[in-house]
C-alpha positions in Angstrom: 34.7 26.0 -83.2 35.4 24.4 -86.7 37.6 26.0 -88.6 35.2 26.3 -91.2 32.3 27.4 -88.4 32.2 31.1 -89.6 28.9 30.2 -91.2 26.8 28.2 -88.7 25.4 29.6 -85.4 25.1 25.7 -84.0 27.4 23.3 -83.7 27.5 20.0 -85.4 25.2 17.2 -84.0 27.1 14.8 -82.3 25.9 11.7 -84.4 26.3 13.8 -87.5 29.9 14.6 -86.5 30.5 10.9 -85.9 29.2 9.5 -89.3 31.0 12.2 -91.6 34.2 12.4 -89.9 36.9 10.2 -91.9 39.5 10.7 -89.5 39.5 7.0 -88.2 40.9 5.8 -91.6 42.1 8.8 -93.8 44.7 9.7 -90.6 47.0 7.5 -92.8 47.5 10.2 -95.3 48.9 12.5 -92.6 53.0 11.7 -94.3 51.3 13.2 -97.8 49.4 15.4 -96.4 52.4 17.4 -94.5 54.8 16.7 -97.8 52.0 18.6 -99.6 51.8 21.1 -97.3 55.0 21.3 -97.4 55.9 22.5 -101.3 52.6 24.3 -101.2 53.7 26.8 -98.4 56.9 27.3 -100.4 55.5 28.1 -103.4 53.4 30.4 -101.5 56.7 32.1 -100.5 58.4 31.8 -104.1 55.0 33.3 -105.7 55.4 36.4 -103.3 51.9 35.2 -101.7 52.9 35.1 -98.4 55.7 37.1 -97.1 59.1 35.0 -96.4 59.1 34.8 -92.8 55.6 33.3 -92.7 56.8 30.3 -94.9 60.0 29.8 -92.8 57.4 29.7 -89.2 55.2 27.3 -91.5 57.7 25.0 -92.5 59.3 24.7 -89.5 55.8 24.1 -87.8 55.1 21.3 -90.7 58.7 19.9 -90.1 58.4 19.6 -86.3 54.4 18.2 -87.0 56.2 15.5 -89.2 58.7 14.6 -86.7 55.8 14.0 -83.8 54.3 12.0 -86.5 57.4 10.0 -86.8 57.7 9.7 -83.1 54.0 8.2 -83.2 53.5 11.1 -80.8 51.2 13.0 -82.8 47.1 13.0 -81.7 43.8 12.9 -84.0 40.5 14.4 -82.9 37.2 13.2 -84.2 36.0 16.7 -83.7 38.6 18.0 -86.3 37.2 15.6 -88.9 39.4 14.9 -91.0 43.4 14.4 -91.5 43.8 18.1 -93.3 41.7 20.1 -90.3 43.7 18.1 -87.3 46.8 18.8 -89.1 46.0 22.7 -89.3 45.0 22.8 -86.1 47.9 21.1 -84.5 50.0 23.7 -86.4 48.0 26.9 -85.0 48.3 25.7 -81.8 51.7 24.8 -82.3 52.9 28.1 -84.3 50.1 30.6 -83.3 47.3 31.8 -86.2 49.7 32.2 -89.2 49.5 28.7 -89.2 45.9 29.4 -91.0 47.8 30.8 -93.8 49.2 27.8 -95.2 45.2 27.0 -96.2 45.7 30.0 -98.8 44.8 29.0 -102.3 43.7 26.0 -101.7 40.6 23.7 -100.7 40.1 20.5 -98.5 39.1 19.4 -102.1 42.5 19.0 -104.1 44.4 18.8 -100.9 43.0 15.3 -100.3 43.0 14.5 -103.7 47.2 15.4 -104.1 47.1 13.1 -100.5 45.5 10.4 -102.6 48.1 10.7 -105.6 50.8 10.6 -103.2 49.7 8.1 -101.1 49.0 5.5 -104.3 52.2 6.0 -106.1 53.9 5.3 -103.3 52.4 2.0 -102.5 52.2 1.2 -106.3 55.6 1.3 -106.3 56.0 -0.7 -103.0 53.7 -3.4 -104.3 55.6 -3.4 -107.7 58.8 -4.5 -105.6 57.1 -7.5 -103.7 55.1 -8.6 -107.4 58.8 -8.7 -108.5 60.1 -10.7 -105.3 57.3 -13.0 -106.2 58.1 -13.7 -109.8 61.8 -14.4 -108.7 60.7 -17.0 -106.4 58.5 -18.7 -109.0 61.4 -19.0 -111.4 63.8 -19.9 -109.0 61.4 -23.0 -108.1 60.9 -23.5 -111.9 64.9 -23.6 -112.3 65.2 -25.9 -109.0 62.2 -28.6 -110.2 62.7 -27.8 -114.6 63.1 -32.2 -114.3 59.8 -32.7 -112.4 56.9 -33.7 -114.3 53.0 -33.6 -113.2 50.0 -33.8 -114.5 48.4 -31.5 -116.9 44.2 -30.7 -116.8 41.6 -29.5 -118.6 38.0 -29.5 -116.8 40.5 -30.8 -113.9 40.6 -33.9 -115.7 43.9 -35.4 -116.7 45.3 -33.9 -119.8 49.0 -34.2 -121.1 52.0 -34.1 -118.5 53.4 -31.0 -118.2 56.7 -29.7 -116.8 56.4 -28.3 -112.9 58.5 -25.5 -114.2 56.1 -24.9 -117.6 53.5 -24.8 -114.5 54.9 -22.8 -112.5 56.1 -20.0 -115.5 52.4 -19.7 -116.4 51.9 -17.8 -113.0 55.3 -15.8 -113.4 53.9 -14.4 -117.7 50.8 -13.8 -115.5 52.3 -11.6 -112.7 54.2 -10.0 -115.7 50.9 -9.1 -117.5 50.1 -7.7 -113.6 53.0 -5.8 -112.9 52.3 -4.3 -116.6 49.0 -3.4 -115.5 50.5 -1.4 -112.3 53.1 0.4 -114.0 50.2 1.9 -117.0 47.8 2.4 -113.8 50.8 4.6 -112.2 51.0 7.0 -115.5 47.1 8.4 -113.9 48.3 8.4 -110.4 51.3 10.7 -111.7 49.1 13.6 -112.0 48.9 16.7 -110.0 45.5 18.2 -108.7 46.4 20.9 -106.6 45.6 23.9 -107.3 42.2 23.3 -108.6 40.7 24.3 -105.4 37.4 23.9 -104.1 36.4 23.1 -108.1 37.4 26.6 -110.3 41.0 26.9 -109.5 42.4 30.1 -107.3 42.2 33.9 -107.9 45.5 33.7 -106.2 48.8 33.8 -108.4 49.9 30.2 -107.4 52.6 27.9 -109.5 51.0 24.3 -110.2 54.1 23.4 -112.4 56.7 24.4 -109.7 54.6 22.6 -107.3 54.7 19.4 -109.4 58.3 19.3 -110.0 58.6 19.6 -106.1 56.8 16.8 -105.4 57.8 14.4 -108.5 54.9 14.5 -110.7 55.1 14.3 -114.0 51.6 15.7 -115.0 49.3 18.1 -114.2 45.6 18.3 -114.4 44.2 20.7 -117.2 41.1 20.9 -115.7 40.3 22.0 -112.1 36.4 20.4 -112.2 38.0 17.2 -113.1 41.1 17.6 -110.7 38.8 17.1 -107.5 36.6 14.9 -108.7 38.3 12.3 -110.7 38.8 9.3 -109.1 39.5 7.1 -111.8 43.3 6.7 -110.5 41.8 4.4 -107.7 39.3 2.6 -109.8 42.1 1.6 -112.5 44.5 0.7 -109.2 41.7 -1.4 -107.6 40.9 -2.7 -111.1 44.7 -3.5 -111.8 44.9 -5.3 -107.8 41.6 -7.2 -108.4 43.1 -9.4 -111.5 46.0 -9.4 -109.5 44.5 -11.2 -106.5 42.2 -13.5 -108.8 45.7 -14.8 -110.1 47.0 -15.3 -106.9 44.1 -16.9 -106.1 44.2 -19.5 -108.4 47.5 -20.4 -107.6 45.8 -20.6 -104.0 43.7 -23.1 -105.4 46.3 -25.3 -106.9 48.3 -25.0 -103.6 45.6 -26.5 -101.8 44.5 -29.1 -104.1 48.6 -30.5 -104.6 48.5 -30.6 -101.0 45.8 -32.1 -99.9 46.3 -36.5 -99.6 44.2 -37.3 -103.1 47.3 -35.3 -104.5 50.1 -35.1 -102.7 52.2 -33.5 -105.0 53.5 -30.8 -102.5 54.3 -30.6 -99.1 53.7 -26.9 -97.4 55.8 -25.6 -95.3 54.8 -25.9 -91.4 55.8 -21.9 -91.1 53.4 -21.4 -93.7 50.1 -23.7 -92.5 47.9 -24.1 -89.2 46.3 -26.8 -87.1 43.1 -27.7 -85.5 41.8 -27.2 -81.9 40.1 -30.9 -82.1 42.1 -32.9 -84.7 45.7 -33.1 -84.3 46.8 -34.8 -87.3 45.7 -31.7 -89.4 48.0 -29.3 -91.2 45.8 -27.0 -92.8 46.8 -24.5 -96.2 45.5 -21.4 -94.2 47.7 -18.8 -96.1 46.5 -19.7 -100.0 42.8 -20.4 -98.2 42.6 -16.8 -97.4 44.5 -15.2 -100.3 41.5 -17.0 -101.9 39.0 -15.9 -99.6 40.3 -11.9 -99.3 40.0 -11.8 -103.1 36.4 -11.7 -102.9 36.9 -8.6 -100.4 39.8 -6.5 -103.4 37.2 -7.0 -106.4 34.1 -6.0 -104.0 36.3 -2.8 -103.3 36.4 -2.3 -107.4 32.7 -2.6 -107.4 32.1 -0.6 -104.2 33.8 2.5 -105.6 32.2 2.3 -109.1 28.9 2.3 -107.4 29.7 5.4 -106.0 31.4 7.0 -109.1 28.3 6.0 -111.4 26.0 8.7 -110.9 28.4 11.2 -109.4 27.4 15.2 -110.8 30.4 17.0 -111.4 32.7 18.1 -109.1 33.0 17.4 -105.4 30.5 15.5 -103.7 31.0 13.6 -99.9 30.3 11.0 -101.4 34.1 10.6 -102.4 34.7 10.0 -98.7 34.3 6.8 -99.5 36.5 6.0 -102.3 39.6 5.5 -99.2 39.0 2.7 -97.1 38.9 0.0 -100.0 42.0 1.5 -101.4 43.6 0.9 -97.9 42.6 -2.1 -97.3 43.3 -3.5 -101.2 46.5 -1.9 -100.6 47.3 -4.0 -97.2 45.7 -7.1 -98.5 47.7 -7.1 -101.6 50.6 -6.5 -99.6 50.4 -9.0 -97.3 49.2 -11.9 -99.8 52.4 -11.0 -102.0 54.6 -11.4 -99.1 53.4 -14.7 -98.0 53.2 -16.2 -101.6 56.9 -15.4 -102.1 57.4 -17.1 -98.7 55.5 -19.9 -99.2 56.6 -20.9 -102.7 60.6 -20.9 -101.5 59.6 -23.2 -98.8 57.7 -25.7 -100.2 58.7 -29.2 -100.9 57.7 -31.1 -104.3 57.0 -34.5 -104.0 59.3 -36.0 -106.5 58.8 -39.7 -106.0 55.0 -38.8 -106.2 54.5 -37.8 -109.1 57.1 -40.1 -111.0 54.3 -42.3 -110.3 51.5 -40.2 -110.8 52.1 -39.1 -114.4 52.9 -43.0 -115.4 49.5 -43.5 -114.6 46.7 -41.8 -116.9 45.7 -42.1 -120.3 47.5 -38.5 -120.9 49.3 -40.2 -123.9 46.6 -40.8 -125.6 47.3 -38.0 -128.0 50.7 -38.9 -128.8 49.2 -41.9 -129.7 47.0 -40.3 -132.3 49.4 -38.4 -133.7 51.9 -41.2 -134.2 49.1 -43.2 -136.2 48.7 -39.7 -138.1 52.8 -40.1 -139.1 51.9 -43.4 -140.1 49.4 -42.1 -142.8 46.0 -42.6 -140.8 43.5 -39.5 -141.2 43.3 -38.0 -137.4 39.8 -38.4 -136.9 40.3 -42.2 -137.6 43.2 -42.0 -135.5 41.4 -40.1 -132.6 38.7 -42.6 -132.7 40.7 -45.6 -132.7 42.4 -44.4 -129.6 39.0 -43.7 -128.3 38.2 -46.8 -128.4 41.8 -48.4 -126.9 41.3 -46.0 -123.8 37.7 -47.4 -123.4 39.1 -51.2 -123.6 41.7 -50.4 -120.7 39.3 -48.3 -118.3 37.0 -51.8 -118.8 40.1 -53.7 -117.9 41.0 -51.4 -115.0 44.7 -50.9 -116.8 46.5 -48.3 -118.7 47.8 -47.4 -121.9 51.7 -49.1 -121.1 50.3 -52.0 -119.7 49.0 -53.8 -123.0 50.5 -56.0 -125.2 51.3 -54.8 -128.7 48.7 -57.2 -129.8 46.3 -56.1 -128.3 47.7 -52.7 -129.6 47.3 -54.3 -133.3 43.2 -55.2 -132.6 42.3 -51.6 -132.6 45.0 -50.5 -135.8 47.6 -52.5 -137.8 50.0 -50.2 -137.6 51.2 -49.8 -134.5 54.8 -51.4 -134.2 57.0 -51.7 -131.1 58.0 -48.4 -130.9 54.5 -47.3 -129.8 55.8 -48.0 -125.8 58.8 -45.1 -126.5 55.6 -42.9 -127.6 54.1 -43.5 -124.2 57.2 -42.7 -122.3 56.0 -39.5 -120.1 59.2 -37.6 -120.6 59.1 -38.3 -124.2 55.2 -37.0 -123.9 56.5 -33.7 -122.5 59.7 -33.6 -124.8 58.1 -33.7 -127.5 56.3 -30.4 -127.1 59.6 -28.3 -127.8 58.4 -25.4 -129.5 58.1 -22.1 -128.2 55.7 -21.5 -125.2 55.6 -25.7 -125.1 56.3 -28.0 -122.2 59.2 -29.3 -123.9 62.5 -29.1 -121.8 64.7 -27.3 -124.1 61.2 -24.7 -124.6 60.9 -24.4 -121.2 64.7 -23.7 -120.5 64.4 -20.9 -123.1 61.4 -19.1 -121.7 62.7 -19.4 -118.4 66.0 -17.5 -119.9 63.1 -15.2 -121.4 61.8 -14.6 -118.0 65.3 -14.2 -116.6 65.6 -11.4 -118.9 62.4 -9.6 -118.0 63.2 -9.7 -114.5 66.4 -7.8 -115.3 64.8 -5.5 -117.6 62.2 -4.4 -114.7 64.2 -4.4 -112.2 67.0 -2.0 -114.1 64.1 -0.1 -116.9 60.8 -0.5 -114.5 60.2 -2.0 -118.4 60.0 -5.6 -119.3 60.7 -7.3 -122.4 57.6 -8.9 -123.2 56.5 -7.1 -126.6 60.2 -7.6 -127.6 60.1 -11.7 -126.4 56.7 -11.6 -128.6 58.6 -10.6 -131.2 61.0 -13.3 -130.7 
């Protein structure tokens, strides 16, 4: 019999019982769903709801549940459902039927919903650490390469050079923004539904605030409709994880692109890449390819769920069964793609010699060259068009910028002079961009001390300092 089979005189069809039951995926709430269990029997016992010993046989059934759980010992049955009824009935049959007093005042309904909380601020917090471990390898790359230049684009065309380390910092004020995102998303996983029950509350004297300090929450909900129902703490986490992965997966992109022979800017580590079953000359990015590819799966879990949510009438509807397997797998996939970034950027090798040569060749001075007709008095659109017309001449000569003469120079403006060839210098390109946020090499040194400094604010506060560096 069901546990809650009081009602029915026939027992669930078999295919019925097979499509509604959510134990094949929600068994992974089973540690949250025992620590809930676990202040909720207690308070039971503080509240004078259920006399002393009772609690003490409960707990120590709970406790002993945990440890087979631990063990990996402990057994799920479809016909049970879901994680909360196998639970309960491993602890009857484990401490006889005043284990089916630990159910008092409360409902499957804000049971799986604390589970939930639980659950995601725990792996909020997890992911929070590995989002840091990230950020630290990115700046220590854009410490170890802060003298390596490469190309900058726009539309993916040449640009300006940029510094690697400028590059690289982008990602890192990017993953800041992210880790931001988490920490706000966090304050709505910090509440406490139990004790709304099935939707109305409990006529039984329970204590939600003792409850909440038990189990470390810092809010409660104020309203017991909205307590089992809201799922807007996944939504904003699955939100926060889908611009997370659509970061890392334009870093993927980069990766792949640097690394591939019309590049060759970077060279991947072999731990980090995988070969073919035909051609054995190839060394393929497999790691950023499926960060890229897996982000498609995280922001189809955002969607999934608000599908669900959108015409949803208030309060519990089984629909909501379906709000956990894209938060377990977002959680998983944002795990492991966090992991393997942080690997993969300490391991890679930049290909100095490379793009010494790459960034000498490309028009990308072009705007220096404008501007340094501007110091020389000529109004910038005249100065923009003249250099227009001096990239045109060497693309129809197959050369670049350095390789004219400075008479040829003097056919498209009089007042170039021999210093135009220290405009074109690359490094002086990038050095010349030293204010704040710029490619320069002093700016950059500064902002990676900026980012030095957030990292020790988070890691100490859990608070970076980025609306104090804003402030300058």
């Amino acid at each position: 019999m069901k546990l809650w089979g009081g009602r029915f005189t026939k027992p669930t069809n078999e295919l019925v019982e097979a499509y509604t039951a959510s134990i094949g995926f929600d068994r992974r709430l089973a540690k949250e769903d025992l620590e809930g269990s676990l202040a909720h029997v207690k308070m039971l016992g503080r509240c004078g709801i259920l006399p002393q010993e009772d609690v003490e046989k409960i707990a120590e059934g709970l406790e002993e549940l945990r440890r087979r759980l631990e063990a990996g010992t402990l057994t799920f049955d479809v016909a049970q459902e879901d994680v909360h009824m196998n639970l309960e009935k491993h602890l009857i049959d484990l401490i006889g039927p005043v284990g089916g007093k630990l159910h008092t005042g409360r409902s499957r309904n804000d049971q799986v919903a604390l589970d939930m909380h639980l659950y995601l601020r725990r792996e909020i917090d997890e992911i929070g650490e590995l989002l840091t471990d990230l950020q630290r390898a990115l700046l220590e790359a854009a410490e170890t390469y802060i003298d390596v230049m490469i190309p900058g684009y726009t539309h993916l065309q040449r640009a300006q050079p940029v510094l690697l380390a400028h590059h690289l910092a982008a990602y890192f004020w990017m993953f800041a923004r992210d880790a931001e995102r988490l920490r706000d998303a966090r304050r709505r996983v910090d509440m406490m539904p139990l004790g709304a029950g099935a939707l109305a509350g409990t006529t039984f004297p329970i204590d939600r605030e003792w409850v909440a300090r038990e189990l470390g929450f810092s809010r409660l909900y104020e309203n017991s409709m909205d307590a089992v129902s809201d799922r807007d703490f996944i939504l904003e986490f699955l939100a926060a994880a889908s611009i997370l992965m659509v970061h890392l997966s334009r870093m993927s992109e980069e990766f792949i692109l640097w690394s591939s022979a019309e590049f060759g800017f970077i060279e991947l580590d072999d731990a980090y890449c995988t070969g073919s079953s035909i051609m054995p000359q190839k060394k393929n990015p497999d790691v950023p390819e499926l960060v890229r590819g897996k982000t498609g799966r995280v922001v189809g879990h955002l969607v999934g769920l608000l599908m669900v949510m959108k015409g949803l009438p208030l309060a519990y509807n089984k629909d909501l069964q379906e709000d956990k397997e894209g938060m377990f797998d977002t959680v998983d996939t944002l795990k492991g793609a966090l992991a393997l970034f942080a690997g993969l950027i300490r391991t890679l090798e930049v290909r100095r010699d490379r793009l010494a040569t790459v960034v000498a060749e490309d028009f990308s001075g072009a705007t220096d060259l404008a501007d340094y007709l501007v110091r020389k008095g000529l109004p910038f659109r005249q100065a923009h068009e003249a250099i227009g017309k001096l990239v045109l001449h060497c693309v129809e000569r197959s050369c670049f910028l350095k390789d004219l003469t400075l008479a040829e120079y003097r056919t498209f403006s009089p007042l170039f002079e021999e210093d135009v060839f220290e405009v074109l210098d690359p490094r002086r390109v990038v050095d010349a961009r030293n204010v704040r946020g710029g490619t320069g090499t002093e700016a950059v040194k500064a902002q990676l001390q900026r980012a030095r400094e957030w990292l020790e604010d988070w890691s100490e506060h859990g608070n970076g300092n980025l609306a104090r560096a804003d402030k300058g």
